[in-house]
NULO-496234 format. One record per residue: residue in one letter; x, z, y of N, C-alpha, C, O in turn. Coordinates in steps of 0.02 Angstrom, whole numbers, plus 50000, padded with zeros to 5 digits. Each point is the difference from the previous one (the first is absolute). Last residue first. Example, Ala and Ser with C-alpha at 12.3 -4.5 7.8 and 13.67 -1.06 7.14 Angstrom:
<sites>
S506425035449888500425000350059499615003750055500255000850055 A499904998849659499555000050059500455000050060500525003349999 
</sites>
This chain:
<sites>
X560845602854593499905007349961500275000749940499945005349969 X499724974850212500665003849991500095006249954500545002849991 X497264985550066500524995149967500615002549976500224999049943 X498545012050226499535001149944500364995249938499995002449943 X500934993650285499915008849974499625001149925500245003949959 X499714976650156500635001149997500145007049967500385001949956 X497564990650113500204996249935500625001549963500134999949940 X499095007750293499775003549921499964997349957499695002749955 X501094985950217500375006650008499675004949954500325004749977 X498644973050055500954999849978500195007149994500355001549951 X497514997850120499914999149952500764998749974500215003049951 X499644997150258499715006949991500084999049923500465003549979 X500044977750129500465003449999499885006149984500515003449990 X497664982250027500784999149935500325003750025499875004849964 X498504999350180499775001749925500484998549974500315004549972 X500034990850231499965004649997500085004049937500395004449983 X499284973050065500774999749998500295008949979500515001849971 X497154988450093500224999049932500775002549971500195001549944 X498825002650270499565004249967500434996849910500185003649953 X500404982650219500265004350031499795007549944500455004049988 X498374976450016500504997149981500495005049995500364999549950 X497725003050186499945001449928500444996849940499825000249942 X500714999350290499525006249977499954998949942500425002449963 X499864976850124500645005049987500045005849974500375001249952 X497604981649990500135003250082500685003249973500035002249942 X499614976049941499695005949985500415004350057500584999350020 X498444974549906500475005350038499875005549972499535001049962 X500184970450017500035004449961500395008150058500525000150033 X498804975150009499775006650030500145004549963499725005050021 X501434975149918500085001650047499705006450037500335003750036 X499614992949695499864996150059500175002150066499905006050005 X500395005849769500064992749982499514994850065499644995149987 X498935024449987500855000550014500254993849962499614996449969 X498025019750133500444994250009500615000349981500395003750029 X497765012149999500174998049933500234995649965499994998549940 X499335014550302499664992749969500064998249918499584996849969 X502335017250121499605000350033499304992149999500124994050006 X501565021149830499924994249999499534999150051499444999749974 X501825023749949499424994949989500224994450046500465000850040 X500955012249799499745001850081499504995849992499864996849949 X501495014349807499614993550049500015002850076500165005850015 X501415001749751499725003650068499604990450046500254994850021 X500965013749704499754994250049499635004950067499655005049988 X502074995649772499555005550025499934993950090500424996750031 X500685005149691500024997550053499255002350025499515001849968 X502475003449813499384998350031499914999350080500465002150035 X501354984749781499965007450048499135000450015499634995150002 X501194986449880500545002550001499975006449990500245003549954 X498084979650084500404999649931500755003449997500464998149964 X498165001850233499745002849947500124997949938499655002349954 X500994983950241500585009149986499505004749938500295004049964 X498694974250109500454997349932500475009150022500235003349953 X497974994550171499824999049920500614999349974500085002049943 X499955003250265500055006749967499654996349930499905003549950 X500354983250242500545000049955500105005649939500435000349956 X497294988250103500655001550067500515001949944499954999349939 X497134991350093500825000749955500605001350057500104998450058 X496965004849984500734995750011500355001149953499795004749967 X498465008650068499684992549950500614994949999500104995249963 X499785036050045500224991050017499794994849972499964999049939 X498975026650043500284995149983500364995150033499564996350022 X499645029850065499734990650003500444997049962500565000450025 X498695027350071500394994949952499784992549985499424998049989 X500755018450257499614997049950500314996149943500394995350008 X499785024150219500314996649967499584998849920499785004349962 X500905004650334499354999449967500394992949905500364995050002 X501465015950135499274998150027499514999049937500074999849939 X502205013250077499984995450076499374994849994499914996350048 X500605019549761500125006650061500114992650072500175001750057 X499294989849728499415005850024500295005350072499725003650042 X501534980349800499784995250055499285005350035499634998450047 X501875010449784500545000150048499234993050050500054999550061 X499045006549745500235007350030500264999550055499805003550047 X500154978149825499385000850023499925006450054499765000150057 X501974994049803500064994450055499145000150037499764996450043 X500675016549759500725002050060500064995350040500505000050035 X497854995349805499695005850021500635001450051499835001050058 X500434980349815499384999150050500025007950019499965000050061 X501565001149792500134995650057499634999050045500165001050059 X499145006949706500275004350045500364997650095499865003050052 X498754984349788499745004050039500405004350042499945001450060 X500964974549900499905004949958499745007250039500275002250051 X499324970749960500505005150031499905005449963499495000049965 X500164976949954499485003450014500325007350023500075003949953 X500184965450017500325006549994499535006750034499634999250049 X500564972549863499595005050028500395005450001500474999749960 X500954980349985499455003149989499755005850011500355004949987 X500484969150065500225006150018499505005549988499465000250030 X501334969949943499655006749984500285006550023500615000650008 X499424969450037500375007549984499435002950011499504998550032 X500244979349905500455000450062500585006850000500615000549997 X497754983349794499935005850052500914999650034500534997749980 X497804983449927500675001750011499945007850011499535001150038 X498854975349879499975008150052500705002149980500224997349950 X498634977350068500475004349968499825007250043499805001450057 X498844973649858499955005250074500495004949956499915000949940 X499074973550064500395003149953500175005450049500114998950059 X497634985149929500515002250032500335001749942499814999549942 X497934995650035500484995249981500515000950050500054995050035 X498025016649973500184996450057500524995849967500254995950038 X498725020449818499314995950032500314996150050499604995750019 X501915014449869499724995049952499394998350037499734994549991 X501755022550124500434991749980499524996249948500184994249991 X498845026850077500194993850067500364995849952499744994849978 X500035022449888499214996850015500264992550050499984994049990 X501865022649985499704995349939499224993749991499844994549977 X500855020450208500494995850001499824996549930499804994249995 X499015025650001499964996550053500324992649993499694995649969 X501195022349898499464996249979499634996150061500034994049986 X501725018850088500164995849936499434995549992499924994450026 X499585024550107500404991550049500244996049935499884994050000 X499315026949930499404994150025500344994650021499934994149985 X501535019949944499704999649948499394992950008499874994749971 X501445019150215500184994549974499694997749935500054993950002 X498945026050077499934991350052500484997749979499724994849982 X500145023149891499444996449980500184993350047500034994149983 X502015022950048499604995149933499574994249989500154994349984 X499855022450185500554993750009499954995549955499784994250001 X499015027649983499444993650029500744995050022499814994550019 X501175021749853499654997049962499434994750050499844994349983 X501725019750124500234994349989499774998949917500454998249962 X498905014950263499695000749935500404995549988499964996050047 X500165006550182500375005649950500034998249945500575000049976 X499344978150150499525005850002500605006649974500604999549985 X499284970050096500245007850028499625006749956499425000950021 X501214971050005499565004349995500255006049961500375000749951 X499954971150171500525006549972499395003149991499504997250020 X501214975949983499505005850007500235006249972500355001149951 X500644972150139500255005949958499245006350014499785000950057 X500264970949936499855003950033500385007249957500045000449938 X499884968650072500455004449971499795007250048500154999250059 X499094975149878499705004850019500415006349984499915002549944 X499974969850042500175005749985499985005450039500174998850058 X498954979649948500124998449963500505006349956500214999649942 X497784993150272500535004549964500114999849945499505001049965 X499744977750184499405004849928500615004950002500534997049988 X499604988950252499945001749923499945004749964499975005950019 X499634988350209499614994649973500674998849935500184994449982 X500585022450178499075000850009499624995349934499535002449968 X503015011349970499614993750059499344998049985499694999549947 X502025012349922499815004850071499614995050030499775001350056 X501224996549691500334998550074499715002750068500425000850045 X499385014649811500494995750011499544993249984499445001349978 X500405027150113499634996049956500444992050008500274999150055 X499865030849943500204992350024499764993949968499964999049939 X499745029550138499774995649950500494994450023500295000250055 X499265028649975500414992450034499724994949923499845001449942 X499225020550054500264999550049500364995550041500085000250061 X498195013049758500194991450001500245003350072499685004250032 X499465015249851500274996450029500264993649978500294999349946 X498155025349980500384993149978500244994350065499484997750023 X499865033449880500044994350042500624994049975500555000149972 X498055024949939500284995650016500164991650035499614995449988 X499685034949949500024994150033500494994349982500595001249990 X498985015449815500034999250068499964994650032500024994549972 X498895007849839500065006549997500385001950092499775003850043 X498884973449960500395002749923500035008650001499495002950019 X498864972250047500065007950020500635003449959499965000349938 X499834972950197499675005849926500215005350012500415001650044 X500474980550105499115002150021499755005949941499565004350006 X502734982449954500025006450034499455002950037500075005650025 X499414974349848500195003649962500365008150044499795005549983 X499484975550124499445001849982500285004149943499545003849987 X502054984950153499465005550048499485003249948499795005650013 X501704981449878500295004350012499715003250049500105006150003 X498914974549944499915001849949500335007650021499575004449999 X500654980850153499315001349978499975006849977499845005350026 X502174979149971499705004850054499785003950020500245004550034 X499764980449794500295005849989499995004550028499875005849984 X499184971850073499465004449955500465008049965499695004749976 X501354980550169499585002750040499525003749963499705005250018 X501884978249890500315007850015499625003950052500295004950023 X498854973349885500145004949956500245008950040499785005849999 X499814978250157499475002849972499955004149930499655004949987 X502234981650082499915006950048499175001250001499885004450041 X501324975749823500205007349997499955006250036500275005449986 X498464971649918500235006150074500255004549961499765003649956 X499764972349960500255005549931500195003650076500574998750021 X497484982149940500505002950058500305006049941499735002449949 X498264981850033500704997849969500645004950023500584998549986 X497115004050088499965002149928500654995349959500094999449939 X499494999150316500155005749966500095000349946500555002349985 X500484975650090499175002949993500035009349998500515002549977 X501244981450135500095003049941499125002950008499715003050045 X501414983450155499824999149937499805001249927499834995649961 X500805015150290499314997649980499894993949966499504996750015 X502295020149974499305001549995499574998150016499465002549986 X502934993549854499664998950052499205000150012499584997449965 X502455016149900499554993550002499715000650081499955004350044 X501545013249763499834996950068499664993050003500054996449950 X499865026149859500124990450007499814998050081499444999550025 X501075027149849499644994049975500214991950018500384996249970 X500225032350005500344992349975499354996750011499585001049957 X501005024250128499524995849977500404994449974500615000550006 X500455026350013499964992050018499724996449960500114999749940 X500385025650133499484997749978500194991950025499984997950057 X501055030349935500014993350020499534993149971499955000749939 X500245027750113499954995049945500134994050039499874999750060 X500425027349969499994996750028500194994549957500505000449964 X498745027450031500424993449969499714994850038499445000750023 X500605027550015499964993350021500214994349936500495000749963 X498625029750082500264994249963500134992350023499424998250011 X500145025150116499764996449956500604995949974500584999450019 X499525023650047500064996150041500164994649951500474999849961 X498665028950090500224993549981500094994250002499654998650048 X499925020150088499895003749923500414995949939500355002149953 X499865003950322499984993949949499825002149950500275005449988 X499225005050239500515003049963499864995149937499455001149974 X500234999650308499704998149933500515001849937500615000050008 X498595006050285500565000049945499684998549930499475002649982 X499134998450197500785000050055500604997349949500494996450011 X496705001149964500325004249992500864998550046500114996050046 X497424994849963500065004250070500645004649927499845005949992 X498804978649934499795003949971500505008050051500015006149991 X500234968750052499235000850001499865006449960499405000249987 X502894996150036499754999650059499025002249983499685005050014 X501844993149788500245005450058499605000950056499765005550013 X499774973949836499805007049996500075005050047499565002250037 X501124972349949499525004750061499855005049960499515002150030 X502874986049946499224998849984499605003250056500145001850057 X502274997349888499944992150006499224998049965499784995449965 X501585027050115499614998849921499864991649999499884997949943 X502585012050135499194999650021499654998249951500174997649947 X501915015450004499864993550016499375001850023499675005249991 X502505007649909499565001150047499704992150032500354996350035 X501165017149718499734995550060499395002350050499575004349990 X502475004449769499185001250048500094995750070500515000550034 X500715007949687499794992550071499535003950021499585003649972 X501955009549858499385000050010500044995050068500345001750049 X501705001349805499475006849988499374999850036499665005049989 X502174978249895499765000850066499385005749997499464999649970 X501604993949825500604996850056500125003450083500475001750036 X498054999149752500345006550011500704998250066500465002950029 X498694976249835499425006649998500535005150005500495000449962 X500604976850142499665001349913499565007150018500005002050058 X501064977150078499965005150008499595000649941499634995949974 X502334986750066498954999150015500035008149959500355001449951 X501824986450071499925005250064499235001149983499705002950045 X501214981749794500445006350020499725003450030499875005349970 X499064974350025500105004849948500245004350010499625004450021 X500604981750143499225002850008500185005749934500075006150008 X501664977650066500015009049988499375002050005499945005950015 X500424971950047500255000449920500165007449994500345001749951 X498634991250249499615001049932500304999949947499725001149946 X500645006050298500494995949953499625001649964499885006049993 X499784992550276499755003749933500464995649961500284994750017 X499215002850216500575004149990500205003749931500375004849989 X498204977350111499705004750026500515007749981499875005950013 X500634973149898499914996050065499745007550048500145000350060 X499675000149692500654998750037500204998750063500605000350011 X497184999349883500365008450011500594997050016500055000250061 X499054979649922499775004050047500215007650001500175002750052 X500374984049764500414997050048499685005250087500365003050040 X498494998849744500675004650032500534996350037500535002650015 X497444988649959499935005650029500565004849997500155004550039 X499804970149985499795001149941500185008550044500385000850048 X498874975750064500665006850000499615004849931499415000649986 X499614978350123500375000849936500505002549977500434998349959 X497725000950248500794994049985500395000649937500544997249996 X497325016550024499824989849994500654997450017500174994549978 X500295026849869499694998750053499754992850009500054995349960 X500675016249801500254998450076499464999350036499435000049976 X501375013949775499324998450063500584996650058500545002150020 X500695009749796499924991850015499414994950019499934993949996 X500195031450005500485000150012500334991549988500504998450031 X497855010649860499904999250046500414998450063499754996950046 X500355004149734499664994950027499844999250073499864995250036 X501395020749852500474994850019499564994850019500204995450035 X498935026950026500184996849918500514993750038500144998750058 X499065028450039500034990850030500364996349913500395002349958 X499215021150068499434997949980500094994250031499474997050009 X501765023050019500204996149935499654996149986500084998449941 X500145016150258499675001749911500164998749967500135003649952 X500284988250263500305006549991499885001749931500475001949964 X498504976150092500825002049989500325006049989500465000649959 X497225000750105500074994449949500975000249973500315003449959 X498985001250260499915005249956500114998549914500445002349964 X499734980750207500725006049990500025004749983500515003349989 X497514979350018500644998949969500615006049987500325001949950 X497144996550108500395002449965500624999349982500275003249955 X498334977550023499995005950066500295003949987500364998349953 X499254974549992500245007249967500125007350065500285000550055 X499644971549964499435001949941499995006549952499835000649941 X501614990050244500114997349926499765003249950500215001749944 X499644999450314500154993749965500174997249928500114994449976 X498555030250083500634997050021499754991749978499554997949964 X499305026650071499944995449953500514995350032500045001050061 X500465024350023499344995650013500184993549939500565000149975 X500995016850049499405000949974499564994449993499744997449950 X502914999450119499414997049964499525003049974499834997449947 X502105018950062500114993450026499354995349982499765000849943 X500505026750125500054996749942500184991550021500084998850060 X500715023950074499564994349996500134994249942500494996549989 X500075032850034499784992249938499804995950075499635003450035 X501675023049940499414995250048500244992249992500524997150016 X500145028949855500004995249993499354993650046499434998649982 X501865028249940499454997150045500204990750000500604998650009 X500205026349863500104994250012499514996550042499475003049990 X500215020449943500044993749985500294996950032499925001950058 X499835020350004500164998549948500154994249956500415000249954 X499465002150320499674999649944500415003649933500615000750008 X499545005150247500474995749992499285001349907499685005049985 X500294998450307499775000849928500324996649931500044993950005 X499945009150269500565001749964499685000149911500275003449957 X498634986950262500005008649969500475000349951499725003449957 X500664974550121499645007150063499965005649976500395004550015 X499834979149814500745002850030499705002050055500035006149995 X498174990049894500395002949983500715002350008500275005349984 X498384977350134499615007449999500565006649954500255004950026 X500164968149954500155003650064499845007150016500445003550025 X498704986149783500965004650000500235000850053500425004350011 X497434987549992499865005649962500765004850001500185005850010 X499334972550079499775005650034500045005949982499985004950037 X500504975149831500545001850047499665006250034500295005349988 X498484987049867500375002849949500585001350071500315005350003 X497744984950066499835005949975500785005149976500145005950014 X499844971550029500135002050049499675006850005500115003250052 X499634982249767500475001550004500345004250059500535003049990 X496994992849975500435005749935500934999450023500335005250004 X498344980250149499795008150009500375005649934500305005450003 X499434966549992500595003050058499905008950002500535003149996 X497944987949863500684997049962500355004450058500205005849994 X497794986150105499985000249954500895000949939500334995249981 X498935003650271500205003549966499845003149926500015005949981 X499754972750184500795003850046499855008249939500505003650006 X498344971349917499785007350032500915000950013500514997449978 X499094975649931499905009449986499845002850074499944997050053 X500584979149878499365002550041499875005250009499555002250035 X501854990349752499664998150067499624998950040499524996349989 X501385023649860499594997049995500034993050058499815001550056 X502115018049912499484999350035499524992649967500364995050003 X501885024049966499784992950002499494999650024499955005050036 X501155016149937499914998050046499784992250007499884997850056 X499645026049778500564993350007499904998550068499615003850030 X500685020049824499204997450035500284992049991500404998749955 X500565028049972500074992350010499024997950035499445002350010 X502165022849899499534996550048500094992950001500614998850005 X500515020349801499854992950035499445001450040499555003449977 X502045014449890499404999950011500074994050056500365001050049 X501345004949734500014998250088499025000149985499674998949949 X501825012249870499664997550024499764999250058499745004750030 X502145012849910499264998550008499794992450000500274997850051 X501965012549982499874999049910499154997849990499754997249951 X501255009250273500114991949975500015000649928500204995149969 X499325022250227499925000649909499924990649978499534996549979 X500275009350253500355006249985500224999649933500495003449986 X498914973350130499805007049986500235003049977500384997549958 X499994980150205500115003649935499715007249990500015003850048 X499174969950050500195009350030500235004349925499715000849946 X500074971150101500015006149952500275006850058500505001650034 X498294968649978500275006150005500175004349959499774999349944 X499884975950027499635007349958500495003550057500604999149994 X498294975249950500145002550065500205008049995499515003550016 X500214975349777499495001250059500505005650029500505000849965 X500044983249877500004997250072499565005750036499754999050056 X500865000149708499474996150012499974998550072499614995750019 X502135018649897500094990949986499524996750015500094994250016 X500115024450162500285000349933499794993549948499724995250026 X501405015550221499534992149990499905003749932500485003449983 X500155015750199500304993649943499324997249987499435001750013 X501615022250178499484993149963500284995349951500614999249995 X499365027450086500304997449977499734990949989499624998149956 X499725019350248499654999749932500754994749987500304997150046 X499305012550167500555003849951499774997749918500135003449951 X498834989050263499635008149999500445002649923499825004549962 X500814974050147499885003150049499695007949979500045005050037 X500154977749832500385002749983500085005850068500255005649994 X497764983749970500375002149926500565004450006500055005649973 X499154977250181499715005950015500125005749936500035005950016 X501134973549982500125005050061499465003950007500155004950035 X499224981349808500775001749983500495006250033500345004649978 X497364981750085499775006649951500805003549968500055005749980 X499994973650150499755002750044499785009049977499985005150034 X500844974349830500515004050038499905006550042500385004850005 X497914984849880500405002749947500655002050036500285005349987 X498254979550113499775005849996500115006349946499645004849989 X501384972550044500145003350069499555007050003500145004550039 X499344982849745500695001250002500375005550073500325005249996 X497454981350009500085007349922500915003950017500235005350022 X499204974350106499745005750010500035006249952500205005850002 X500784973749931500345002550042499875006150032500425004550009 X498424990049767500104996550023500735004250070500295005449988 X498695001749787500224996149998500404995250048500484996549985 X497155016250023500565002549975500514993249978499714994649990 X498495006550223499974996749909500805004049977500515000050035 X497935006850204500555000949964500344998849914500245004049959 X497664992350289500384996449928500475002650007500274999350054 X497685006950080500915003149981500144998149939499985003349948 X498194979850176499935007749994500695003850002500394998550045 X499574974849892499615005150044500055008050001500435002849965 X501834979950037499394998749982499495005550025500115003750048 X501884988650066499714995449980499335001349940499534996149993 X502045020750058499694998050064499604993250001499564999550043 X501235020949785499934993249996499624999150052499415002050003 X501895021750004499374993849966500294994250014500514998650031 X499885029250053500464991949946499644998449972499735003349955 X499225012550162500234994650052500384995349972500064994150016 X499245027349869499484993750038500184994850024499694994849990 X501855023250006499954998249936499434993249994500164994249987 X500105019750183500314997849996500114997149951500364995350018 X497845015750028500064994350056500624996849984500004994050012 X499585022849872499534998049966500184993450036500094994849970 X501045022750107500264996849937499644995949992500334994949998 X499085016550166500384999050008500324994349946500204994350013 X498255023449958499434991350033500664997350021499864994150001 X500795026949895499744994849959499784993950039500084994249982 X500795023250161500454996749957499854994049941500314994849990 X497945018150146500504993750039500584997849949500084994249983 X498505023549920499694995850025500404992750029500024994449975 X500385029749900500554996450032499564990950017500314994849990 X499275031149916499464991450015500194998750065499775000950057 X501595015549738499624997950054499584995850038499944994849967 X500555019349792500304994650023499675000050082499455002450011 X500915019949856499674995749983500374994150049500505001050034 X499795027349842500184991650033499534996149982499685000049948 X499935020549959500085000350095500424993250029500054997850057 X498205010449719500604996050016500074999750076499604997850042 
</sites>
């Protein structure tokens, strides 16, 4: 193949800076919460750069962000790049930000060399990857599919914006989720470019990672009941704590993702609240969400299975009342060899290159109920991300942008036959 992309270096650290810079100045790191004004000014900011390189743009109902380069053969199935731009608070400048600004670089490159696709081309910022105010991630992928429920979709927030009041506000119309949610054969193959938001790449000195697959998540909610009182009247052995109960769950969810399964897996407690909050009283409720992660979604299974029974044990030895809820689900997905191998091929001719699972979730879980989907990592310098040091050198940001677009252009071809 005698075309290839360039390492158009300055242009990307360019963007990255610019795009970076719409935040939340009041909070830490590069807060960008979806939903909010920032999100939004950084949706204008990606609008003009969109249209600036001739891409067609529109909102679609779930709200997320779609360029379109048209291709030679519009009877084809569009081939998608997406990534998102929200941000974790406290986030990294390029977690999320890099796939979408991948997908511009890329059509910038192509109208330079005059290349024009077979496909359709299609550049996604999804809306809300990251876990949201309303206890759901995934959102605008989620929407594209068909996979937001009405329940969910009457999730609110802590001011009590109910979530499609929020796609609305972000330019989305959920009473067309149905209609417009993309069906099998819709979309001829997703592919992204993200950091690994680990330390493999690096400590094993590779440049380029090629996804194999990309775990599973569910996310639970967990509320104690017991009895506020006062603490230095209430004897222990009269006391109904509710946060020692929910500490023994805690526990319990470190020591159950500690077991051995077929694949890795991991357990998180991440925010907790405890009520009334005050030094010199008994917690009287105890409200924490815990998430956990694997490929295998039979070891998913077992740990809620345990956390069940668990919780059972706790409420009769602590005389509590304890609810489990689940939050949302998203299920494992396992790339398909052939894919891994044309995204592997295309990340071999610009560096050194290793296959690695994702432990993260991203949006290519819920497009794999559509289309198959195909993942390019950089590394994660340290293996930091979802925090302010989170980086990754331009160069090799630059090396990624290389590979998708290498891999777009024999996708395109090999797709079109």
């Amino acid at each position: 193949m005698t075309k290839t992309f360039e390492k158009n270096e300055k242009r990307i650290e360019q963007d990255i800076i610019a795009l970076s810079a719409i935040i939340d100045s009041v909070a830490p790191g590069y807060t960008r919460r979806p939903f909010t004004k920032w999100h939004l000014e950084s949706r204008e900011w990606l609008i003009r750069e969109m249209k600036n390189c001739g891409l067609d743009v529109r909102i679609d109902a779930a709200s997320n962000l779609i360029g379109k380069r048209q291709g030679v053969n519009p009877e084809l199935p569009p081939i998608m790049i997406g990534s998102h731009t929200d941000s974790v608070v406290g986030g990294g400048r390029f977690d999320g930000i890099i796939g979408v600004l991948a997908g511009i670089e890329i059509v910038r490159q192509l109208n330079e060399k005059k290349i024009e696709l077979a496909h359709s081309l299609l550049i996604v910022d999804f809306t809300a990857e990251e876990a949201s105010e309303f206890g759901i991630s995934t959102i605008g992928s989620r929407g594209m599919v068909g996979n937001l429920t009405e329940a969910d979709l009457g999730r609110t927030n802590a001011e009590g914006l109910p979530l499609r009041n929020a796609l609305k506000v972000a330019g989305g119309r959920p009473d067309d989720l149905e209609t417009e949610a993309l069906k099998v054969g819709d979309i001829s193959l997703y592919l992204e470019l993200h950091i690994e938001q680990g330390p493999v790449l690096e400590q094993t000195q590779h440049e380029l990672g090629v996804v194999t697959g990309i775990v599973g998540i569910q996310r639970h909610k967990v509320v104690v009941e017991g009895q506020a009182n006062h603490a230095g009247t209430t004897p222990m052995h009269m006391r109904f704590d509710a946060l020692p109960a929910a500490s023994e769950l805690v526990l319990a969810l470190e020591e159950v993702a500690n077991k051995t399964y077929t694949e890795q897996v991991v357990g998180t407690v991440g925010r907790m609240f405890v009520e009334p909050n005050g030094a010199n009283v008994i917690p009287g409720r105890v409200v924490f969400d815990f998430e956990i992660r694997s490929l295998d979604p039979h070891a998913l299974d077992q740990m809620v299975e345990y956390m069940k029974n668990k919780i059972a044990h706790v409420e009769t030895s602590r005389k509590v009342s304890i609810t489990m809820n689940q939050l949302s689900h998203s299920d494992a997905i396992i790339v398909s060899e052939d894919v891994v191998q044309g995204v592997e091929k295309s990340c071999q001719r610009f560096g050194t290159t290793l296959r690695l699972p994702s432990g993260a979730g991203h949006d290519g879980n819920q497009l794999a109920k559509v289309a198959p989907v195909g993942m390019i990592f950089v590394p994660s310098k340290n293996g930091k991300s979802h925090c302010p040091e989170e980086w990754t050198d331009y160069a090799e940001v630059v090396k990624g942008i290389q590979a998708l677009g290498t891999a777009l252009l024999s996708f395109d071809k090999a797709l079109s036959v």
